[in-house]
N, C-alpha and C positions, 0 to 999 in steps of 0.2 A: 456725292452723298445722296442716299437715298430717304425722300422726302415720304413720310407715309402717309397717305387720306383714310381715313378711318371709316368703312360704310356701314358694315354693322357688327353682329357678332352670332355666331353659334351657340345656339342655346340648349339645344336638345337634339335626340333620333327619333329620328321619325320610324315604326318598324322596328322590323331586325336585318332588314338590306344592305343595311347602309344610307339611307336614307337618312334625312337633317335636316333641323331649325334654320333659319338665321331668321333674328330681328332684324332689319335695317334701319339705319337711322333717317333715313331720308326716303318715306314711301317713293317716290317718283323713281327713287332707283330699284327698283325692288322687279322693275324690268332690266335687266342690268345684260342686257345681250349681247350689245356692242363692245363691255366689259368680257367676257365670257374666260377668256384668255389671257386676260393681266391682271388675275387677282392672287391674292395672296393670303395665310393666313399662316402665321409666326415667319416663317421664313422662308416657309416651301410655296410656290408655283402651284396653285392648284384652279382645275378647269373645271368648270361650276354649271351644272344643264340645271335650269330651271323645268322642277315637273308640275304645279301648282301651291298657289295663295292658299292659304286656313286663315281667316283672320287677321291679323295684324303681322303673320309671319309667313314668311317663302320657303318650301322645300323643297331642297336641294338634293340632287346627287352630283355623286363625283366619281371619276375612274381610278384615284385613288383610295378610296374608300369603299369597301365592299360588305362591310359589315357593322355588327354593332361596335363590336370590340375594338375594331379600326377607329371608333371615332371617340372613344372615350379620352385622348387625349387631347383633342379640339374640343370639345365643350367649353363653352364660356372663352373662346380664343377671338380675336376678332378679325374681322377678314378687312383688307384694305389691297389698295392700290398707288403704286406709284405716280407720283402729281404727274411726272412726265410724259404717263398714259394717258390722263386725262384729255379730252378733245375739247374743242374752243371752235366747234365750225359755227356755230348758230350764234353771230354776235350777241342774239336778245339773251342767252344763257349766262346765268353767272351762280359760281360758284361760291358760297358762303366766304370763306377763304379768299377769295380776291376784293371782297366787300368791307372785312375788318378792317375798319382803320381808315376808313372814307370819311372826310367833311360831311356834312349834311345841312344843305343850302334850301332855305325855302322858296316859293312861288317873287318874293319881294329878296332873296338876294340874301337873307340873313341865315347868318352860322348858328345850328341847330345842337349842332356838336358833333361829336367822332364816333362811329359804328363803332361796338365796344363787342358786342354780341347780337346773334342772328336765334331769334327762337320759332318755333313752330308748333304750336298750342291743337293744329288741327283745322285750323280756316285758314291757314296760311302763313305765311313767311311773316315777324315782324321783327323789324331795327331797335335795338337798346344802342340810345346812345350815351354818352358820359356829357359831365358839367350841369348846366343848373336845368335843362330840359328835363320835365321830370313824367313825360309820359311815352309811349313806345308809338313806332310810327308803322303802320302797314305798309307792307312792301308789296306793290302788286301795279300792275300797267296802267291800272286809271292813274295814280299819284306819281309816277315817275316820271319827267320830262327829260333826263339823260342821265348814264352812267357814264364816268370817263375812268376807265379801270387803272389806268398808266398812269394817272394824277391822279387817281384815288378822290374822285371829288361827285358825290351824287344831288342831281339838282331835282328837286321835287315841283311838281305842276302846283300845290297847294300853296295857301299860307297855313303856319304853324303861330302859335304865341300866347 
């Protein structure tokens, strides 16, 4: 069964080429190179040349796509990739998605509670956790002293409280 990851979505044409939007949801992918070949959007296989950034959006072309009218039924569709594409060489990388559902241990050993949601406001990555902790913790390399993905257990260099 095919697992979908969601990166972002076509929003517009760029031209009358064929040229296109996409938002991404996750700027860092928005170099998406190493992807280039295993994306997907509805159902079809589609190969994606990044031609430049505008903004907060990346245009794309594609070889299936040659014109305006070719894209008007991708607009607002969203592109994704199968989990099982995704690469795992760079242990420090972690995907949102392997994050939910993590204990959250502080500096002193104590349960902070369970990664519930991952947001990113624009200064960076932060952890919503659940139960009585009731503020969001920054996720970034000063504060983290291990991720253990298999045990879902993230141990923070700080104290919290």
């Amino acid at each position: 069964m095919t697992k979908k990851i969601y990166l972002g979505k076509i929003v517009g044409a760029h031209g009358v080429r064929g040229l296109f939007k996409i938002k991404f949801y996750n700027k860092e992918f928005s170099n998406f190179y190493e992807y280039k070949h295993k994306l997907h959007v509805d159902n079809i296989k589609i190969n994606l040349e990044k031609k430049f950034s505008k903004g907060n959006l990346t245009i794309c072309k594609s070889k299936k796509i040659n014109s305006k009218n070719d894209l008007f039924d991708l607009i607002g569709k969203e592109v994704w990739i199968d989990e099982t594409a995704l690469e795992y060489d760079n242990p420090n990388y972690h995907y949102h998605k392997d994050l939910v559902g993590s204990k959250v241990y502080d500096k002193n050993h104590k349960l902070l509670g369970t990664v519930i949601a991952i947001h990113n406001f624009g200064a960076g990555d932060i952890l919503e956790l659940d139960g009585q902790y009731k503020y969001m913790i920054k996720f970034n390399n000063s504060n983290i002293k291990d991720i253990d993905k298999k045990n879902k257990i993230i141990k923070l260099s700080e104290n919290y409280g």
